[in-house]
Each structure stands twice: as structure tokens, then as C-alpha cells.
TIBA-649187 format. One record per residue: x, y, z of N, C-alpha, C, O in turn; residue in one letter; residue number from 1; chain. Coordinates in Angstrom, 2 decimals, decimal comma, always signed. Example, Ala and Ser with C-alpha at 12.3 -4.5 7.8 and 13.67 -1.06 7.14 Angstrom:
<setors>
n.X n.Y n.Z ca.X ca.Y ca.Z c.X c.Y c.Z o.X o.Y o.Z type seq mol
+13,19 -5,69 +7,80 +12,30 -4,50 +7,80 +13,20 -3,30 +7,80 +14,24 -3,32 +8,46 A 1 A
+12,85 -2,25 +7,08 +13,67 -1,06 +7,14 +12,90 +0,03 +7,87 +13,41 +1,14 +8,04 S 2 A
</setors>
This chain:
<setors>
n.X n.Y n.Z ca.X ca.Y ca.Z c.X c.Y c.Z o.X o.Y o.Z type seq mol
+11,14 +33,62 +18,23 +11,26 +32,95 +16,95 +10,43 +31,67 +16,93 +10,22 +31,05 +15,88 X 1 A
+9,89 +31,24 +18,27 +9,54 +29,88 +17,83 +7,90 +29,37 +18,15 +7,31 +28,29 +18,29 X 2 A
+7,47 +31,15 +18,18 +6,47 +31,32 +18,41 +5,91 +31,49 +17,06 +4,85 +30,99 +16,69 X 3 A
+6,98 +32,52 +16,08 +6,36 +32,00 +14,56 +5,39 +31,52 +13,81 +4,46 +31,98 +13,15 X 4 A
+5,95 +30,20 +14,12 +5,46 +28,63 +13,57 +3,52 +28,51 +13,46 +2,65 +28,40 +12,60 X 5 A
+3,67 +28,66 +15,27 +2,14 +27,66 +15,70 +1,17 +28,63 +14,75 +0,24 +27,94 +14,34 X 6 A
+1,12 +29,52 +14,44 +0,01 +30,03 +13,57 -0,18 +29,68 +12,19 -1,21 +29,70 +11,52 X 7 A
+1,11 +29,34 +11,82 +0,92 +28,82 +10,20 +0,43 +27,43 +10,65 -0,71 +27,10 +10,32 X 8 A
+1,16 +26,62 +11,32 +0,47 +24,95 +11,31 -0,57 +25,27 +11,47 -1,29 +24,98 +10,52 X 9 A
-1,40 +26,15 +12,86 -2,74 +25,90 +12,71 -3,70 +26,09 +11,58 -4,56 +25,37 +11,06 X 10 A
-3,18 +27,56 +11,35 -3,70 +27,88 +9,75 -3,72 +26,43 +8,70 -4,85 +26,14 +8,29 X 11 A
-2,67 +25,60 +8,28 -2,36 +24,07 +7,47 -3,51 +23,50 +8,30 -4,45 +23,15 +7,59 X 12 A
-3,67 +23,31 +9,56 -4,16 +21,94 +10,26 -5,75 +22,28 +9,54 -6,32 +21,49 +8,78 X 13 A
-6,29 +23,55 +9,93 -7,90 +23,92 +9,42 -7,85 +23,75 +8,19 -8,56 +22,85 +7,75 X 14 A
-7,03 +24,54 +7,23 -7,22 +23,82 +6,02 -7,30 +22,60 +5,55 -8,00 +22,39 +4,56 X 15 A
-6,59 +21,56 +6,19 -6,67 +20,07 +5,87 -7,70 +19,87 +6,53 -8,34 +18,98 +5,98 X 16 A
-8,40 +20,41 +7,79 -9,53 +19,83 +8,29 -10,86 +20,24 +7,57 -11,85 +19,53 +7,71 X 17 A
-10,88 +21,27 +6,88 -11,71 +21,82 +5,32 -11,81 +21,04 +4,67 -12,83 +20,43 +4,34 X 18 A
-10,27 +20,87 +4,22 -9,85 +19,77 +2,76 -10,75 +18,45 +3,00 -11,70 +18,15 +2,28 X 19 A
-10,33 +17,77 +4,03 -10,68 +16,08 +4,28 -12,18 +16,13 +4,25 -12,96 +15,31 +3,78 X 20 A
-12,47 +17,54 +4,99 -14,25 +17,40 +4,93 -15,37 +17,15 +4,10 -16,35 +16,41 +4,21 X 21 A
-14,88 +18,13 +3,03 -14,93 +18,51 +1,83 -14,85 +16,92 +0,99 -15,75 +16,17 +0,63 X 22 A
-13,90 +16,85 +0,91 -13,98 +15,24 +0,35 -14,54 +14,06 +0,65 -14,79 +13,15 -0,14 X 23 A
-14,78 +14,08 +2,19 -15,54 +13,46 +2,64 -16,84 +13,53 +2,31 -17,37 +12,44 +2,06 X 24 A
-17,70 +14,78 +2,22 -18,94 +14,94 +1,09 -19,02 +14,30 +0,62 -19,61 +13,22 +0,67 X 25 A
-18,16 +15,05 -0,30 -18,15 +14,40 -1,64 -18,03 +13,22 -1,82 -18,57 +13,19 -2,92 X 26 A
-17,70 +12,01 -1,60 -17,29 +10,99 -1,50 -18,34 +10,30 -1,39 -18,72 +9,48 -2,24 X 27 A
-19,33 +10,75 +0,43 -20,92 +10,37 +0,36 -21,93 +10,65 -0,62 -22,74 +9,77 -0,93 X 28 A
-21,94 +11,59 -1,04 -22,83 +12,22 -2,00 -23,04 +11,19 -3,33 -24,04 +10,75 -3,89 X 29 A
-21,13 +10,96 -3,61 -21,27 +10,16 -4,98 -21,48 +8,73 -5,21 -21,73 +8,05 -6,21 X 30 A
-21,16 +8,27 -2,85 -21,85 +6,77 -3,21 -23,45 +6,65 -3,66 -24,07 +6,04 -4,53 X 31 A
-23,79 +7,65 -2,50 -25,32 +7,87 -2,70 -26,48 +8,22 -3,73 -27,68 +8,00 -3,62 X 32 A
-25,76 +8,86 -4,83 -26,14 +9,04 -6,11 -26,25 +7,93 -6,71 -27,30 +7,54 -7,23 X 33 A
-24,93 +7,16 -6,69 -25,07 +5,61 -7,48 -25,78 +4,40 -6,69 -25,55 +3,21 -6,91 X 34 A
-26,40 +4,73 -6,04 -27,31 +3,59 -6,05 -27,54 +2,68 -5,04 -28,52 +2,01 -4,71 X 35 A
-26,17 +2,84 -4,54 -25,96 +1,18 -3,86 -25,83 +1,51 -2,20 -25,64 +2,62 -1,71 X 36 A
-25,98 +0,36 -1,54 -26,17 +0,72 +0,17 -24,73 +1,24 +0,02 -23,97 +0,77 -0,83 X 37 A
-24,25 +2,58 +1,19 -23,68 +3,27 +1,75 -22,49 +1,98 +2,82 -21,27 +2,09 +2,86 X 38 A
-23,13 +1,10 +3,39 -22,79 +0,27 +4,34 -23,52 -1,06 +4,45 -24,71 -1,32 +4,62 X 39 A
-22,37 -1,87 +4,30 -23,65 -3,68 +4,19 -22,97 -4,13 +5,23 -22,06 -3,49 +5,77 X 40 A
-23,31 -5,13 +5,55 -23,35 -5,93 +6,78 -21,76 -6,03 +7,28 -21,19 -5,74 +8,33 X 41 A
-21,39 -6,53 +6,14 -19,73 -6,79 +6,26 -18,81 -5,37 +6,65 -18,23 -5,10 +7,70 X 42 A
-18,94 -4,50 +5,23 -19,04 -3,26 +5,85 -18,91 -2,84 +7,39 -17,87 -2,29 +7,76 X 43 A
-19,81 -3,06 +8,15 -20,08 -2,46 +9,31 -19,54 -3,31 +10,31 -19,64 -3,05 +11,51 X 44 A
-18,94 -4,37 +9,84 -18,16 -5,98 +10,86 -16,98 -5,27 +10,60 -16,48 -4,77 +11,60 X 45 A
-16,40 -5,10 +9,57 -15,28 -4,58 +9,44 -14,71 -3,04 +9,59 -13,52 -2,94 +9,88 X 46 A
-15,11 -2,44 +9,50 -15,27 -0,50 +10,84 -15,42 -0,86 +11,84 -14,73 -0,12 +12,56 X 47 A
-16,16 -1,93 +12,72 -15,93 -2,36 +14,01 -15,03 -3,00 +14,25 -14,58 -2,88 +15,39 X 48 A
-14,46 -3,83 +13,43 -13,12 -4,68 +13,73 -11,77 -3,71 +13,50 -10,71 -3,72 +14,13 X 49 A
-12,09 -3,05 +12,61 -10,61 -1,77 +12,56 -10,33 -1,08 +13,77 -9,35 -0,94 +14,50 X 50 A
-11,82 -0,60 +13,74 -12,02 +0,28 +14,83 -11,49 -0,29 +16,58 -10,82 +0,45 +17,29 X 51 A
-11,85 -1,47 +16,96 -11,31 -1,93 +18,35 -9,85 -2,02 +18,29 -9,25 -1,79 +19,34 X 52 A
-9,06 -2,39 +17,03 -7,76 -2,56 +17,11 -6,74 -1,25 +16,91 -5,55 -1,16 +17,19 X 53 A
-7,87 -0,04 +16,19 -7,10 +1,01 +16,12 -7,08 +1,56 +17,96 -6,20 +1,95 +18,71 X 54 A
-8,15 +1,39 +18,05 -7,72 +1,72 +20,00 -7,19 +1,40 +20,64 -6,87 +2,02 +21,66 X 55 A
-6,82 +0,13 +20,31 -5,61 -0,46 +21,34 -4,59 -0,12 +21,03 -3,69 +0,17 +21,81 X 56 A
-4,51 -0,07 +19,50 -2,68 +0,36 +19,17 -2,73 +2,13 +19,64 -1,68 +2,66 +20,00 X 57 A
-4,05 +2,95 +19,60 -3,90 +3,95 +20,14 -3,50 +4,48 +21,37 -2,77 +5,45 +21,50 X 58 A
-4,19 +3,57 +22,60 -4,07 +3,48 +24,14 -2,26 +2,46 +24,37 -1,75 +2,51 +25,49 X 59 A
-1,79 +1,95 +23,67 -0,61 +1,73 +23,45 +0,22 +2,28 +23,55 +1,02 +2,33 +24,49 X 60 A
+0,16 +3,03 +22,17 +1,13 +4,23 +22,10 +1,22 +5,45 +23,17 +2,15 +6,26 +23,28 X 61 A
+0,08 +5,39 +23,88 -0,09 +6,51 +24,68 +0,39 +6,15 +25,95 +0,76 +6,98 +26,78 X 62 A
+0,40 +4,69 +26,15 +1,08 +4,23 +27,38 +2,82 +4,46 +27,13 +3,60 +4,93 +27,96 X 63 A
+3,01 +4,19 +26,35 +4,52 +4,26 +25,55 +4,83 +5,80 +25,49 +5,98 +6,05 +25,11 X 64 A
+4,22 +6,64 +25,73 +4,69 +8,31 +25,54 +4,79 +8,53 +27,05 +5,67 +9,22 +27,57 X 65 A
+3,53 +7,69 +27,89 +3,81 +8,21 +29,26 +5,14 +7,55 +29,95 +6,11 +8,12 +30,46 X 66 A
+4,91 +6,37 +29,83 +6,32 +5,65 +30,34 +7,49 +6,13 +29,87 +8,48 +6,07 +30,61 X 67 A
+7,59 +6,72 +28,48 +8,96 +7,12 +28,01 +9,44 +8,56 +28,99 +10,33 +8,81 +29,80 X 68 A
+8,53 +9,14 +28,53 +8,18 +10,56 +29,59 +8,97 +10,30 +31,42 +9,90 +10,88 +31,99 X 69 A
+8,10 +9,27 +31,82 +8,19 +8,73 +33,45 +9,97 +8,45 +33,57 +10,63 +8,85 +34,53 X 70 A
+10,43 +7,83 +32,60 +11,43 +6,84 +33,04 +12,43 +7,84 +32,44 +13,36 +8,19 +33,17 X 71 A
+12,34 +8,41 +31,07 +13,29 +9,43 +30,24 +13,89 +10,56 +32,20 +14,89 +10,53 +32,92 X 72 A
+12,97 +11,09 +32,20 +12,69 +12,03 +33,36 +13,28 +11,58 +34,99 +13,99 +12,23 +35,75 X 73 A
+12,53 +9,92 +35,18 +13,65 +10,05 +36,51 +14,37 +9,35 +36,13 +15,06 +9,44 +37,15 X 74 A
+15,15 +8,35 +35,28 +16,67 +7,35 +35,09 +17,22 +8,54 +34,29 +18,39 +8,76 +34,62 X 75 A
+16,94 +9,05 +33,73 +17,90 +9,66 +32,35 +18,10 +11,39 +32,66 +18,68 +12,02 +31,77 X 76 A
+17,78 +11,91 +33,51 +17,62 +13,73 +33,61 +16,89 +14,41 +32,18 +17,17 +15,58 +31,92 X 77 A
+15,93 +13,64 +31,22 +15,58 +14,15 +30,48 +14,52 +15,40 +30,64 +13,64 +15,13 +31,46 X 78 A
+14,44 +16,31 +30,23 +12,98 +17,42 +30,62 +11,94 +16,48 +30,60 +12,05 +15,29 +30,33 X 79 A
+10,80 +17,16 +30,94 +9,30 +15,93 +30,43 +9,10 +16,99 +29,17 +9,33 +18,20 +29,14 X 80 A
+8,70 +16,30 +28,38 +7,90 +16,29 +27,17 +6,83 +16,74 +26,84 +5,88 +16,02 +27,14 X 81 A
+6,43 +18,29 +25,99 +5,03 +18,68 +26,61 +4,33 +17,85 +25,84 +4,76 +17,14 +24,94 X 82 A
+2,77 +18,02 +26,40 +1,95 +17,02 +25,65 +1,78 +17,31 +24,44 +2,09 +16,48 +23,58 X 83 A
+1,22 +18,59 +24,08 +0,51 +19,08 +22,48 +0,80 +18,24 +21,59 -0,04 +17,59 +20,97 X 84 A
+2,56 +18,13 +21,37 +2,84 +17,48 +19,99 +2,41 +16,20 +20,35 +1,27 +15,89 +20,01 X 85 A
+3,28 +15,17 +21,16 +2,40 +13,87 +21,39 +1,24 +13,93 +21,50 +0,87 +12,83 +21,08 X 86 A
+0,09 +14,64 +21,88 -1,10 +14,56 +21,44 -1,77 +14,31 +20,10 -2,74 +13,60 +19,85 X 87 A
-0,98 +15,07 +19,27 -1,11 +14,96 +17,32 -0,88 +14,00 +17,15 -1,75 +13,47 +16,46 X 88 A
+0,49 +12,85 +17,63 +1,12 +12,42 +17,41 +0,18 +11,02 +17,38 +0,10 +10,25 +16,43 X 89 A
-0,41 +10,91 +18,52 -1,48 +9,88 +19,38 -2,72 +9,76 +18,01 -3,22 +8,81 +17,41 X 90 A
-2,85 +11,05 +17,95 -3,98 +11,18 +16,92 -4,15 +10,87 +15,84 -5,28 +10,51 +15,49 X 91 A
-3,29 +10,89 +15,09 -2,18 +10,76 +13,85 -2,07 +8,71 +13,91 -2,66 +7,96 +13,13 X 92 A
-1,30 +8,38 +14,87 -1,09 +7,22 +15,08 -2,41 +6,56 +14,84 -2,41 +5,80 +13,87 X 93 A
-3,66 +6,68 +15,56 -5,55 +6,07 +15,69 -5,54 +6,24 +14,73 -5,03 +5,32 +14,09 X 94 A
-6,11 +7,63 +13,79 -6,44 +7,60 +12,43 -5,75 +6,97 +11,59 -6,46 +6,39 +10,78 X 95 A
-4,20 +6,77 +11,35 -3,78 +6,15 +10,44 -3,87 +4,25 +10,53 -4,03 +3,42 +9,63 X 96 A
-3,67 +4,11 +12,10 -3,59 +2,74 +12,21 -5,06 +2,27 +12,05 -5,12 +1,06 +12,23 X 97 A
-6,23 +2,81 +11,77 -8,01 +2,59 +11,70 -7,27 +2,18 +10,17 -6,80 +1,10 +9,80 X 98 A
-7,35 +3,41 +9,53 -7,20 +3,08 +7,85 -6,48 +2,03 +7,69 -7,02 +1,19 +6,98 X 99 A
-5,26 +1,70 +8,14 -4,58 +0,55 +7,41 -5,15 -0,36 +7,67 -5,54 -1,14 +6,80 X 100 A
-5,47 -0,64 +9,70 -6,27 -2,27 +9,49 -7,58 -2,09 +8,71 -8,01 -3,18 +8,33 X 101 A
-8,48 -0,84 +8,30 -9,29 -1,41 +7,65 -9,09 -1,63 +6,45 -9,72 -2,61 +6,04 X 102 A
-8,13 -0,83 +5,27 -8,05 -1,07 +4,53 -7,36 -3,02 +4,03 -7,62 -3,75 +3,08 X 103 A
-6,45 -3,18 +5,25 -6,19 -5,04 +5,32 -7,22 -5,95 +5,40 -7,40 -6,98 +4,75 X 104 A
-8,10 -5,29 +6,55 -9,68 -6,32 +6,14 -10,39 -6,41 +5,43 -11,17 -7,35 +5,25 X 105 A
-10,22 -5,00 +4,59 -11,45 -5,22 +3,50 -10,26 -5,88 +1,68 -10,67 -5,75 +0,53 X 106 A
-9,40 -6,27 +1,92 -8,44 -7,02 +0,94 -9,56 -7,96 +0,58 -9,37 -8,86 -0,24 X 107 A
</setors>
């Protein structure tokens, strides 16, 4: 039964990875039509400044899955935790925490 599942998420995951692409085009296409630089100076200060802080909160969290894992496992008799989902999870965490600090710097 719980083998089910993993084929429909993956099936969702490619489609959203279509979807985002797709928009992503599009998105370039329609800065690029109108006229104006793609990326200015500031621009590119600020994707680098998102960008170093989304890695740390990324390499963070990932220290925080292993330690929970380490300590859950020998203080607590918990199973260990397979990776896959915390892997998404890690992933999920970078991409979203990039967007928010950049979307805060560019306020």
C-alpha cells in the first residue's frame, strides 16, 4: 500500500518541475522584450546576498536533521530517519529561504 504513493508524487514533482520552467521562460522572455537590463548592479548584490544566507540556513537545517537523527537514535530508541524525504525537505527549506531573503532585500 505504501508503495502506491511514490509514483503519483513523482508524476506532481515533474509536473511542477515543467510548470516552474515554463514560467520561468516566460517570465525571461517578457523582461527581455520590454526593454530593460535583465540584471543591474544591485540586482546581482542582492542574488548574492540571498544567496550566501540561503546556504547557511540550508547547511543548518541539515546539521539539525543529522543531529536530530544521531541523538533521536542513541538517547531516545528512535529508528533513523531515511534520507529521501529530508532531502526534499533540505531543498524546499534553500529554495524557499533564497526567495524570502531576497524578496526582504529587494523591499
Amino acid at each position: 500500500m505504501a508503495d502506491t504513493g511514490w509514483p503519483i508524487v513523482s508524476g506532481g514533482i515533474l509536473v511542477l518541475i515543467i510548470v516552474i520552467g515554463i514560467v520561468a521562460v516566460w517570465l525571461i522572455l517578457k523582461e527581455k522584450r520590454s526593454g530593460f537590463a535583465l540584471l543591474d548592479e544591485r540586482s546581482q548584490q542582492l542574488n548574492w546576498k540571498a544567496a550566501y544566507y540561503a546556504m547557511f540556513i540550508y547547511q543548518y537545517f541539515i546539521l539539525a536533521f543529522l543531529f536530530f537523527n544521531l541523538f533521536g537514535r542513541e538517547f531516545f530508541g528512535l529508528g533513523e530517519i531515511e534520507a529521501g524525504y529530508p532531502m526534499i525537505a533540505a531543498l524546499l527549506v534553500s529554495a524557499i529561504s533564497f526567495a524570502t531573503i531576497r524578496w526582504y532585500l529587494d523591499r
